[in-house]
LUMVEXTOR-80722 format. One record per residue (C-alpha): residue in one letter; x, y, z. Coordinates in pm, 1 decimal. Example, Ala and Ser with C-alpha at 12.3 -4.5 7.8 and 13.67 -1.06 7.14 Angstrom:
<site resn="a" x="1230.0" y="-450.0" z="780.0"/>
<site resn="s" x="1367.0" y="-106.0" z="714.0"/>
END
This chain:
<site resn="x" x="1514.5" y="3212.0" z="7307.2"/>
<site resn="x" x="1589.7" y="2928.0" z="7587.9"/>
<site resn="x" x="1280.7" y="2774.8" z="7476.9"/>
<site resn="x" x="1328.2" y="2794.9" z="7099.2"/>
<site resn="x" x="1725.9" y="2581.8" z="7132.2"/>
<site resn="x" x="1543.4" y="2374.1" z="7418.5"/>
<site resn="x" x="1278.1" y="2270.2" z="7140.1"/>
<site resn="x" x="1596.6" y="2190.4" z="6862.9"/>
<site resn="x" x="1793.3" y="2010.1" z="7133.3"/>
<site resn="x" x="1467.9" y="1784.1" z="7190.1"/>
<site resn="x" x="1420.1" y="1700.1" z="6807.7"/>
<site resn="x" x="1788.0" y="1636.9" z="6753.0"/>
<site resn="x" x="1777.4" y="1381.4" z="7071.4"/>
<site resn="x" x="1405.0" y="1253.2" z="6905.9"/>
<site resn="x" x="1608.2" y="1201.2" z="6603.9"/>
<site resn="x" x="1906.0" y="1031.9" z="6709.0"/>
<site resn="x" x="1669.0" y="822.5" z="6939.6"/>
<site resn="x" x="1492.9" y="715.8" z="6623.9"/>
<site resn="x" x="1781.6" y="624.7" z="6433.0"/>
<site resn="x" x="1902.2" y="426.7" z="6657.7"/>
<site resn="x" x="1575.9" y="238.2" z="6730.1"/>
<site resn="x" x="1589.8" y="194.5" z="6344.1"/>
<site resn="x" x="1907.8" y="36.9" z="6319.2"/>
<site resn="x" x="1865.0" y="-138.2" z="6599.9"/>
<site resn="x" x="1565.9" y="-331.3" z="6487.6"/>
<site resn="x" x="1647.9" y="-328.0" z="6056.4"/>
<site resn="x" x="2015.4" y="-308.3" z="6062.7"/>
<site resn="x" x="2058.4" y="-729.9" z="6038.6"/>
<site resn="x" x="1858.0" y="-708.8" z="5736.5"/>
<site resn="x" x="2085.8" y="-403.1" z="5598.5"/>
<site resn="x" x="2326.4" y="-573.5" z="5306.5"/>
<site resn="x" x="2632.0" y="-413.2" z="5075.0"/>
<site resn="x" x="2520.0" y="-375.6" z="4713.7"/>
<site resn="x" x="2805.2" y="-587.4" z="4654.8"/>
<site resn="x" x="2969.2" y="-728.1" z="4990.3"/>
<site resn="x" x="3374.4" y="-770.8" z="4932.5"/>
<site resn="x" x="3482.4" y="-1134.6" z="4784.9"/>
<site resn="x" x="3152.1" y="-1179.0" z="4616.7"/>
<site resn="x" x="3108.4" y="-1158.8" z="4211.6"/>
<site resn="x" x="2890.7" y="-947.6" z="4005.7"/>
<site resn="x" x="2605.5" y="-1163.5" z="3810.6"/>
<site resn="x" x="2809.6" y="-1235.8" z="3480.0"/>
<site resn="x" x="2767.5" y="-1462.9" z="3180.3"/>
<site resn="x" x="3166.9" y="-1496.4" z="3164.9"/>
<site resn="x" x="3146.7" y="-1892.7" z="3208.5"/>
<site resn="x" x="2948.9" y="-1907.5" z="2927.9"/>
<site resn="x" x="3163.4" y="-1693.8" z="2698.8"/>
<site resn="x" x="3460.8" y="-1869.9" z="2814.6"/>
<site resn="x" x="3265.1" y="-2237.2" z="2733.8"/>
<site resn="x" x="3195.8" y="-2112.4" z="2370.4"/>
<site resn="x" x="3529.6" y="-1893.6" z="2285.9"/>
<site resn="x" x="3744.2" y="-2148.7" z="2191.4"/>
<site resn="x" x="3469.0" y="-2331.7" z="1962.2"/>
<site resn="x" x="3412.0" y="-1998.0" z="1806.7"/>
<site resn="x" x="3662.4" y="-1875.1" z="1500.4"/>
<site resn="x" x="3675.1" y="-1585.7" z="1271.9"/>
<site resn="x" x="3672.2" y="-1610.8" z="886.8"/>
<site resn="x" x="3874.9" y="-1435.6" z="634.2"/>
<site resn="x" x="3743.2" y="-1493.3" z="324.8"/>
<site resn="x" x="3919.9" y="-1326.6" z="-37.2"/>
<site resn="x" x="3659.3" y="-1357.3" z="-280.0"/>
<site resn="x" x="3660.8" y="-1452.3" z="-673.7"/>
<site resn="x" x="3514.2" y="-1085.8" z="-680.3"/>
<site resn="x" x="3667.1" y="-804.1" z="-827.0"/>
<site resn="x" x="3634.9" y="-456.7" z="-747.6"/>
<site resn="x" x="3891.3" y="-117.2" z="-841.6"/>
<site resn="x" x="4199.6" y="-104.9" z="-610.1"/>
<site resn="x" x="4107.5" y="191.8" z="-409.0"/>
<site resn="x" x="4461.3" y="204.1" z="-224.8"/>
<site resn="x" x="4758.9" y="526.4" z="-362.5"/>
<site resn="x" x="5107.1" y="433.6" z="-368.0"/>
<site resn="x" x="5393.1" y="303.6" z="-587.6"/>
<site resn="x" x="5289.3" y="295.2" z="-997.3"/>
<site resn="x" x="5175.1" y="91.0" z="-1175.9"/>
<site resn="x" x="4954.8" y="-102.1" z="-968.3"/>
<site resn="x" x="4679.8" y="-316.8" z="-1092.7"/>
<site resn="x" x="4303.1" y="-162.4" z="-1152.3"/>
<site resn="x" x="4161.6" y="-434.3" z="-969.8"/>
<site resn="x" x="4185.5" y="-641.5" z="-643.1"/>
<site resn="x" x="3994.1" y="-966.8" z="-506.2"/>
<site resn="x" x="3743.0" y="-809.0" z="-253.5"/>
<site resn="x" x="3751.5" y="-948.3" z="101.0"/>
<site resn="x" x="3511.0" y="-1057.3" z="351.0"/>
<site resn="x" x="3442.3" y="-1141.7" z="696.1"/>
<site resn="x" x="3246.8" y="-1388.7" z="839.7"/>
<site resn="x" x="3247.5" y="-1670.4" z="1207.8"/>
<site resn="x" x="3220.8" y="-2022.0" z="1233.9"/>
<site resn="x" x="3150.2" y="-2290.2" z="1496.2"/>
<site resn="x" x="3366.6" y="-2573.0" z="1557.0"/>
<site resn="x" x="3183.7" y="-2917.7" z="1535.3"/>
<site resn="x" x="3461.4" y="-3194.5" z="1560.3"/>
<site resn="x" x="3791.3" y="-3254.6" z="1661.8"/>
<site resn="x" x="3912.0" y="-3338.5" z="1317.1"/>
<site resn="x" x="3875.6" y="-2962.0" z="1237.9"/>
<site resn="x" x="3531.0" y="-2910.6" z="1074.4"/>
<site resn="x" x="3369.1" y="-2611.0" z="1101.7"/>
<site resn="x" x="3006.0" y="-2494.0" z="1026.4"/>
<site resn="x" x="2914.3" y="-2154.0" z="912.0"/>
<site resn="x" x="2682.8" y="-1990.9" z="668.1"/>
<site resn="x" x="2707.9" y="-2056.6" z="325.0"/>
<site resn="x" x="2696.4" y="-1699.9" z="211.4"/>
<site resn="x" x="3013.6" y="-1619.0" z="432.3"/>
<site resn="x" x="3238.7" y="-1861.9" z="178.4"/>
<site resn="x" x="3022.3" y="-1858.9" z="-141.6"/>
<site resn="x" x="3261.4" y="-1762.7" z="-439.4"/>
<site resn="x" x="3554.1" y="-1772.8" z="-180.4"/>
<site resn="x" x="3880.6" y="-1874.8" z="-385.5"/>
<site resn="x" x="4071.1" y="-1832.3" z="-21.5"/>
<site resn="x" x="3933.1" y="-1953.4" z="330.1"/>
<site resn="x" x="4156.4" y="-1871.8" z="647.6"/>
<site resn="x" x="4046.0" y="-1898.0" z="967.5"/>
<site resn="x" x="4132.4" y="-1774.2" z="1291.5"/>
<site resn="x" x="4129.3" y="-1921.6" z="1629.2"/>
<site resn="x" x="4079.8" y="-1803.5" z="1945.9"/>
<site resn="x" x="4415.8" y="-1827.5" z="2034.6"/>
<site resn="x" x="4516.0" y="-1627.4" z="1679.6"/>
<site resn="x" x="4649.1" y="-1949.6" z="1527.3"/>
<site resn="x" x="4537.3" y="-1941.5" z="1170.8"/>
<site resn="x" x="4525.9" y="-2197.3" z="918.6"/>
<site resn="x" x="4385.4" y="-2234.9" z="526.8"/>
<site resn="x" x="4064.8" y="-2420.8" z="513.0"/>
<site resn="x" x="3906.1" y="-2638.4" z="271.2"/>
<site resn="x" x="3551.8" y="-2698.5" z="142.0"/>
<site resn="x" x="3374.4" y="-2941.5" z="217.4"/>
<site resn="x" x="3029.8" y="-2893.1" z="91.8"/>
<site resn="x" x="2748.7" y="-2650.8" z="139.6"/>
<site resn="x" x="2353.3" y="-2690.3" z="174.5"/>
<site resn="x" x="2154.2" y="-2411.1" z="-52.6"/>
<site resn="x" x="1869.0" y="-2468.5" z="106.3"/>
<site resn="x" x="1997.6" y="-2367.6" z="480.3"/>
<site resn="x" x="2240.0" y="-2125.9" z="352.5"/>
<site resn="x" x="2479.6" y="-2354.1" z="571.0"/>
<site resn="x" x="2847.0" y="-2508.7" z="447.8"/>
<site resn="x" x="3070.8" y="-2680.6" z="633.2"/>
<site resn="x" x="3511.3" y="-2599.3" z="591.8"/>
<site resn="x" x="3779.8" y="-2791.8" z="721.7"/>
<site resn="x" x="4089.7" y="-2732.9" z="865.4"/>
<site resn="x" x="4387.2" y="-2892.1" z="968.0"/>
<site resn="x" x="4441.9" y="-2824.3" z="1364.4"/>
<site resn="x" x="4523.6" y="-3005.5" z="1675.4"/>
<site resn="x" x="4326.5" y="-2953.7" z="2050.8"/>
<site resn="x" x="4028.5" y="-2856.6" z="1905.3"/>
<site resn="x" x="3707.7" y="-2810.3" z="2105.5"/>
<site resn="x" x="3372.1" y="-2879.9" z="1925.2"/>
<site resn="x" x="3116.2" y="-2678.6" z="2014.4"/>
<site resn="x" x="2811.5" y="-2849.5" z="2269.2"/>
<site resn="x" x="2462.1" y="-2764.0" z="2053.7"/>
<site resn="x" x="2145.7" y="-2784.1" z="2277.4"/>
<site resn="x" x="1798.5" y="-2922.6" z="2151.3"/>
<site resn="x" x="1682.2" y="-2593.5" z="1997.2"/>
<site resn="x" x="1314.1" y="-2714.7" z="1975.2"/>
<site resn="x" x="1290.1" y="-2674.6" z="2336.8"/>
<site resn="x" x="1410.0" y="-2308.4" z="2318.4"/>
<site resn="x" x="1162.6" y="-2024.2" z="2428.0"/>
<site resn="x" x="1064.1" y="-1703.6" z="2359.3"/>
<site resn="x" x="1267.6" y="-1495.6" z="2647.3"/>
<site resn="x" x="1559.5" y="-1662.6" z="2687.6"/>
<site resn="x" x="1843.4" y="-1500.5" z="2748.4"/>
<site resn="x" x="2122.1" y="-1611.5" z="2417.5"/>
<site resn="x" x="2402.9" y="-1417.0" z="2322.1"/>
<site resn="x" x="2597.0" y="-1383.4" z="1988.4"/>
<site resn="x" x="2936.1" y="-1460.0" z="1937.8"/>
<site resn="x" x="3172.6" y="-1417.0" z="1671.4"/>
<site resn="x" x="3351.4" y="-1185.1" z="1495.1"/>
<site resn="x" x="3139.2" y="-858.5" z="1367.3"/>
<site resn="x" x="3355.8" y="-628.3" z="1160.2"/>
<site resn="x" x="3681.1" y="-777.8" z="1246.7"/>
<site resn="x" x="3686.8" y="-765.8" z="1600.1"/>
<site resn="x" x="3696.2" y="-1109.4" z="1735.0"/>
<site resn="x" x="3556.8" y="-1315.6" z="1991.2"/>
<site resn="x" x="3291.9" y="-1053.3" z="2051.1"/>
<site resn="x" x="2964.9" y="-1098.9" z="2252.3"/>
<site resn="x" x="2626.4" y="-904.3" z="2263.4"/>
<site resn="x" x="2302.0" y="-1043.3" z="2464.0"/>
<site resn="x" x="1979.6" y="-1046.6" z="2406.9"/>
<site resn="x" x="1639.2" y="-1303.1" z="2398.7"/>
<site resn="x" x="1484.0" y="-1478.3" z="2162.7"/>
<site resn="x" x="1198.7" y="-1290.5" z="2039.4"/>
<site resn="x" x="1023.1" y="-1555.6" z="1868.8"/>
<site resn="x" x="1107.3" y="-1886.3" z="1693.3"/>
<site resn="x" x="952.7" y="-2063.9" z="1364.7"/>
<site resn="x" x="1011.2" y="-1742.1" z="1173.2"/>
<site resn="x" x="953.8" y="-1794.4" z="852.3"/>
<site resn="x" x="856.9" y="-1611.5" z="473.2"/>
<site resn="x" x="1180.3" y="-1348.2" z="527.6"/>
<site resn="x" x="1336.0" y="-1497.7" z="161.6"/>
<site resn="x" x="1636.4" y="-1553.5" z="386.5"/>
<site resn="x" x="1688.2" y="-1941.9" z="282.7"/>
<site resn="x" x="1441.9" y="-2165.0" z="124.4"/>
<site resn="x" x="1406.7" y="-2378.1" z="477.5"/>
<site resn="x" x="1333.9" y="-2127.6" z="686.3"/>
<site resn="x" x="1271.3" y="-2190.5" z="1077.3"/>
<site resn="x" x="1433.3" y="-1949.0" z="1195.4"/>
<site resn="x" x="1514.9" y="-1795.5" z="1558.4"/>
<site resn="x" x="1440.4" y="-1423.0" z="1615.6"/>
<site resn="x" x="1671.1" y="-1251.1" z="1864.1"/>
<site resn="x" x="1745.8" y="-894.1" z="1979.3"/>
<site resn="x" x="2091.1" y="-999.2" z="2053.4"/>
<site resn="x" x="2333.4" y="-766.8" z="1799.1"/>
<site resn="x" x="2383.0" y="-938.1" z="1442.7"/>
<site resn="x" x="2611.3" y="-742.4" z="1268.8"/>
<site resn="x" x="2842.7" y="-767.7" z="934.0"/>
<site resn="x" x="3097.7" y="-1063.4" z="1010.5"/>
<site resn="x" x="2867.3" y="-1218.3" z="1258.9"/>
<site resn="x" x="2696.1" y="-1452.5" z="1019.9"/>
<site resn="x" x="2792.1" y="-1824.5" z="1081.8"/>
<site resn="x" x="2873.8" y="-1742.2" z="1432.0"/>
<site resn="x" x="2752.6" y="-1894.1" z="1775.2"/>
<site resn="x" x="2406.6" y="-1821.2" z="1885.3"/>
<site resn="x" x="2444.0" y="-1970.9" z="2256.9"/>
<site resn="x" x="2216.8" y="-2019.2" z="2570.4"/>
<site resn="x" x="2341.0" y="-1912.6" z="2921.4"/>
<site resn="x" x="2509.0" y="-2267.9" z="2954.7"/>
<site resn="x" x="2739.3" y="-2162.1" z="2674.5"/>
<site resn="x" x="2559.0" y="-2445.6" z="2433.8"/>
<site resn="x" x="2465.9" y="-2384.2" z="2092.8"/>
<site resn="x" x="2115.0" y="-2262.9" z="2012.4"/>
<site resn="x" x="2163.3" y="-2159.7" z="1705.6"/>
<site resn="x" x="2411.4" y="-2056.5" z="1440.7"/>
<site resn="x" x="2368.8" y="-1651.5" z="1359.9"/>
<site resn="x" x="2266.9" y="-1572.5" z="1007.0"/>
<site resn="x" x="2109.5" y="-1236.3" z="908.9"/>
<site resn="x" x="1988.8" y="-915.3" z="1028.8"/>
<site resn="x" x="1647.4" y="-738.0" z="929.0"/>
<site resn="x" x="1778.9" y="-483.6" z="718.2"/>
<site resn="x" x="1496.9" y="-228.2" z="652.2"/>
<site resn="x" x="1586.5" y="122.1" z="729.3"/>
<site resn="x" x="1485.9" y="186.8" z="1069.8"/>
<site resn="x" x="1465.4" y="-144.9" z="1231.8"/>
<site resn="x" x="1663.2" y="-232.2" z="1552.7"/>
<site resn="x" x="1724.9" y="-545.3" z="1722.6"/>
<site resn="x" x="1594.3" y="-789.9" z="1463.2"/>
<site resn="x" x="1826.9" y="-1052.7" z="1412.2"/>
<site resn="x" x="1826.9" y="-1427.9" z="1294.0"/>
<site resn="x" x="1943.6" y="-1726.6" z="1367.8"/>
<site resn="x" x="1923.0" y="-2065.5" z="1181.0"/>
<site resn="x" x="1803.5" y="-2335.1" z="1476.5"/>
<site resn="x" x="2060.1" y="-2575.7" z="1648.7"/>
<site resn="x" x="1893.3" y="-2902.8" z="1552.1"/>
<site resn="x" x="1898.3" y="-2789.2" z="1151.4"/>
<site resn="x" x="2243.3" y="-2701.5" z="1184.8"/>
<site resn="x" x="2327.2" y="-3053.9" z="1325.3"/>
<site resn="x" x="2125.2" y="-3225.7" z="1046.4"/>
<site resn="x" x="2335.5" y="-3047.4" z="811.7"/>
<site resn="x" x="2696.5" y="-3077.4" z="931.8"/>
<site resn="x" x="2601.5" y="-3444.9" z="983.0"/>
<site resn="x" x="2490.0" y="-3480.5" z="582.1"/>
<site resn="x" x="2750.5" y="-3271.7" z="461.9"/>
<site resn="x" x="3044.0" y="-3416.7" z="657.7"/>
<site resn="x" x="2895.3" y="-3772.1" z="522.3"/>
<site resn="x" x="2846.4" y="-3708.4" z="183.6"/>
<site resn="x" x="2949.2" y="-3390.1" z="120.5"/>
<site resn="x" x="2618.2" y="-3256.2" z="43.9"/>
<site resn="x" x="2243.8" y="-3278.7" z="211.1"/>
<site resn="x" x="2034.4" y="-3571.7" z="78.4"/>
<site resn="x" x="1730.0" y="-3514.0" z="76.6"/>
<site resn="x" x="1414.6" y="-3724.8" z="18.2"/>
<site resn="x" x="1063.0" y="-3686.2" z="102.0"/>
<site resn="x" x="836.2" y="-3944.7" z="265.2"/>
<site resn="x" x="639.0" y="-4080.7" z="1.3"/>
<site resn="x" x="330.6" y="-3871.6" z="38.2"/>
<site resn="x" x="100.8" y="-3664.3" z="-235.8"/>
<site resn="x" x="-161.4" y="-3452.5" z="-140.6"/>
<site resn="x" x="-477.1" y="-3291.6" z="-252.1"/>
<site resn="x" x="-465.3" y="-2942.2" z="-280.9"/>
<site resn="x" x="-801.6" y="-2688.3" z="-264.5"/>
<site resn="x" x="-899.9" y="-2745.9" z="-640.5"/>
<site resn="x" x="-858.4" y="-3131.9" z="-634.7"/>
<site resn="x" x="-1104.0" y="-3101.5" z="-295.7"/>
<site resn="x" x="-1377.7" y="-2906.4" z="-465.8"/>
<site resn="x" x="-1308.4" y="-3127.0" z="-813.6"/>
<site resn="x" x="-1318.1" y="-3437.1" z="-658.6"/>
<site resn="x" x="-1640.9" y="-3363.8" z="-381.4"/>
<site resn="x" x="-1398.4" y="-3451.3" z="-81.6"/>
<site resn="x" x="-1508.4" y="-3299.9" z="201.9"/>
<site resn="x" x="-1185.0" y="-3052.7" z="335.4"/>
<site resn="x" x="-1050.5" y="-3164.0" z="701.3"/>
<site resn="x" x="-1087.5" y="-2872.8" z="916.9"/>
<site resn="x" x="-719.2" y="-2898.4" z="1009.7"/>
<site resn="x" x="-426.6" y="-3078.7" z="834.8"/>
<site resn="x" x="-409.9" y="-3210.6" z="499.3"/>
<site resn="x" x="-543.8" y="-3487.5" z="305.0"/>
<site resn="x" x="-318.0" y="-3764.1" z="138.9"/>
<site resn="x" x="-374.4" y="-3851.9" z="-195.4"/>
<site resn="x" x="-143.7" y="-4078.8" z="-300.3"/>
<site resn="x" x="86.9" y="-4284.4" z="-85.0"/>
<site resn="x" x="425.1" y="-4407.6" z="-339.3"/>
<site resn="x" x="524.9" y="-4802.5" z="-361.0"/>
<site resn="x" x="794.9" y="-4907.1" z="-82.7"/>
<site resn="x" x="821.9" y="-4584.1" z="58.2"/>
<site resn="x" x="843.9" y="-4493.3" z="399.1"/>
<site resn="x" x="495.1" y="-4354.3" z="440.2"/>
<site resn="x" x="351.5" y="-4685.8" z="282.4"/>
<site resn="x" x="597.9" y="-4897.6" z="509.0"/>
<site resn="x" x="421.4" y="-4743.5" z="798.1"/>
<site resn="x" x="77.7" y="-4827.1" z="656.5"/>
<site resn="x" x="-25.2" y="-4431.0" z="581.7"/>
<site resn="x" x="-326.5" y="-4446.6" z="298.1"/>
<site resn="x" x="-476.3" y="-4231.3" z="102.4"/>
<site resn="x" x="-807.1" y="-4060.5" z="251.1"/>
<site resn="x" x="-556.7" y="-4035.6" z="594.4"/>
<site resn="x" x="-489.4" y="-3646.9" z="720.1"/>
<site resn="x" x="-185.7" y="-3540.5" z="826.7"/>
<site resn="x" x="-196.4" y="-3276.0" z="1068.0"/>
<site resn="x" x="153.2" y="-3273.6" z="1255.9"/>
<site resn="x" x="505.4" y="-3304.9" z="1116.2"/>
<site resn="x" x="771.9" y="-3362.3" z="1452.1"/>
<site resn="x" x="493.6" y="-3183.7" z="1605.7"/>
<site resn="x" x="483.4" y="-2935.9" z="1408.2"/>
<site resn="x" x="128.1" y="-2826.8" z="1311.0"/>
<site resn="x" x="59.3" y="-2837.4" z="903.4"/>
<site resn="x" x="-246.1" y="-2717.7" z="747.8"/>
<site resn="x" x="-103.5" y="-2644.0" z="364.3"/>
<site resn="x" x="80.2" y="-2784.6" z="108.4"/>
<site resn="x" x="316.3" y="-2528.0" z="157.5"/>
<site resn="x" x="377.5" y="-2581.9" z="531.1"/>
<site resn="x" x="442.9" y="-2892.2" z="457.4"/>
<site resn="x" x="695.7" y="-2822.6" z="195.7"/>
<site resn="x" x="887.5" y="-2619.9" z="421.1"/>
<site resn="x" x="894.1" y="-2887.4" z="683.5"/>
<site resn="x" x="1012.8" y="-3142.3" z="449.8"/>
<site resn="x" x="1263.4" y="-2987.9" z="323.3"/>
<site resn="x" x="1477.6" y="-3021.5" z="607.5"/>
<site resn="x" x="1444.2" y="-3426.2" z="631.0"/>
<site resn="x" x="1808.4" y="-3547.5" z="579.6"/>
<site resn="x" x="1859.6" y="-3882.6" z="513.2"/>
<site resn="x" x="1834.1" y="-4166.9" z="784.3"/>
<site resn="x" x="1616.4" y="-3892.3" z="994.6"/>
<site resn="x" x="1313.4" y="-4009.0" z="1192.0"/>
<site resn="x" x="1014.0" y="-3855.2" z="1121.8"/>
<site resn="x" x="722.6" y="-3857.0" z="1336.8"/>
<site resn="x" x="363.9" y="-3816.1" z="1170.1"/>
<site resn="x" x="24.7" y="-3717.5" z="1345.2"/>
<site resn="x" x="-303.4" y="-3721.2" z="1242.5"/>
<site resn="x" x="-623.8" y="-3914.2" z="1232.0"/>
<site resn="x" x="-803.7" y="-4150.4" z="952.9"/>
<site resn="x" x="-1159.6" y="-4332.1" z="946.3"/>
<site resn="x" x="-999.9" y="-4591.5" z="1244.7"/>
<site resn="x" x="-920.8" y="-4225.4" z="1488.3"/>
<site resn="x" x="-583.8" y="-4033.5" z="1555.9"/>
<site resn="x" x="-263.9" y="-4229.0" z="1480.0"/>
<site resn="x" x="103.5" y="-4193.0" z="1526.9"/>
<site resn="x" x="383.7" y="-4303.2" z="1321.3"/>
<site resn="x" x="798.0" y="-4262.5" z="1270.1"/>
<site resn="x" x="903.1" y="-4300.9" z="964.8"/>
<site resn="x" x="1290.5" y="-4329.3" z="831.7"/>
<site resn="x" x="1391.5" y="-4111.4" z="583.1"/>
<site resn="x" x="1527.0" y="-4314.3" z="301.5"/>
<site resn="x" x="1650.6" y="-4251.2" z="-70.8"/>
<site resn="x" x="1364.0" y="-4242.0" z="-261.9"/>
<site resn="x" x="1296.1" y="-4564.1" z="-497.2"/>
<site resn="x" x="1297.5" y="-4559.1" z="-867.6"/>
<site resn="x" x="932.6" y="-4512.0" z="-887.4"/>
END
């Protein structure tokens, strides 16, 4: 018996003699999860860059639908159906960019600001092929939004959505962007579009996609609706959005004009005997006083890159120019008989020819 407690006594001595070696040696590098007066990681100064640029729309529509509500008779069959939508502030005049689906057949616009001020707003004009529109409103101390170059955003970063799902305001979910240059989802007719997992729901659309600076990346347009998907959410790109508001705000719609360029297509290749480029596509016809000709672009030259951009169809192409807004630059890659060759060209109305 005296030596079975002498043997405990031992271990519990061994024990304590360890621990205490341990602590002894370790315990410097021993630290709090989170030591008092320090701050949990947080995106607050993000959300509280972006809030006040950030407003919720109200939007009564030209719709009609059966007045679902009881109460005193006779009340009338029908009422204007209502939606919700967001918007980003882009000047201190009061305009405001959202999506164009969010006011289309509005025939009342109020908006809400962060501070719960809310004022009528009026249309300015709207873009068809962004599904982008720009209101207005009359306000003072407003704070325009900061967008960030959204061609150097990457899949993984860390964005978050703001704006104003299903009526609650000012809300934020986070995410990444999944991919960008999403395109063929029949969501707009320019479509170059940010992927995100970050939570797009109804009343979010024309709200703030934004970066971890609290800058603009994008502006928050649709969710992938088929049954069973999760976390597949769009946004239309900052530098779009900027073209737009620009155009709009200038002459209340986009102007748009293409470079002056014709191309052949696979047919006119195999009609004509002209060898296919293995990349890019062939110009065919370069238009009088344009800006391609300006420039000195021929026919016989390929064009393989569009603001770097890689285009190998028609159609790629297309989709590329249709986002040129007046008085843009334009860069153009590609190579001719002479080797590869650079250019900028200035978007200009297009001439009479």
């Amino acid at each position: 018996m005296k030596e079975h407690v002498s043997f405990v006594l031992k271990s519990v001595i061994l024990g304590l003699a360890l621990g205490f070696l341990y602590i002894w040696f370790f315990g410097s590098n021993l630290k709090t999860v989170n030591p008092a007066g320090s701050a949990p990681f947080s995106y607050a100064s993000a959300i509280n860059r972006i809030t006040p640029s950030v407003v919720s729309i109200y939007i009564q529509s030209n719709e009609l639908i059966r007045n679902p509500g009881g109460g005193v008779s006779p009340q009338a069959p029908f009422v204007n159906k209502n939606y919700l939508g967001s918007g980003v502030i882009v000047s201190e005049t009061g305009h405001i960019v959202t999506n164009r689906h969010v006011i289309d057949d509005a025939r009342r616009v109020v908006v809400s600001l962060w501070t719960n001020e809310q004022f009528e707003a009026s249309f300015v004009g709207a873009d068809e092929f962004t599904d982008l529109a720009v209101i207005k409103i009359d306000a003072k101390n407003l704070v325009p939004a900061q967008f960030t170059d959204s061609d150097a955003a990457n899949t993984g970063d860390v964005v978050l959505a703001v704006g104003n799902p299903y009526g609650l305001n000012q809300s934020a979910s986070l995410g990444i962007i999944s991919a960008t240059g999403r395109q063929g989802l029949n969501i707009s007719a320019v479509e170059n579009l940010i992927q995100t997992d970050a939570a797009i729901n109804q009343g979010n659309s024309g709200g703030a996609l934004i970066n971890t600076l609290g800058e603009v990346v994008g502006i928050s347009t649709a969710s992938y609706n088929q049954i069973g998907a999760e976390g597949i959410n769009f946004a239309i790109p900052a530098n779009t959005a900027a073209q737009v508001v620009q155009s709009v705000i200038k002459y209340g719609k986009v102007i748009r004009s293409g470079l002056g360029l014709m191309f052949l297509g696979d047919y006119d290749h195999m009609r004509f005997r002209i060898p296919k480029p293995d990349k890019g596509i062939m110009v065919s016809y370069v238009v009088p006083k344009s800006p391609a000709e300006k420039q000195g672009i021929q026919s016989r030259d390929v064009i393989t890159h569009v603001n770097n951009i890689a285009v190998n169809s028609f159609q790629e192409y297309r989709q590329a120019a249709l986002s040129f807004t007046l008085d843009e630059k334009v860069t153009l890659r590609g190579f001719n008989k002479d080797g590869e060759f650079s250019k900028t060209l200035v978007v200009e109305l297009p001439t009479q020819n």
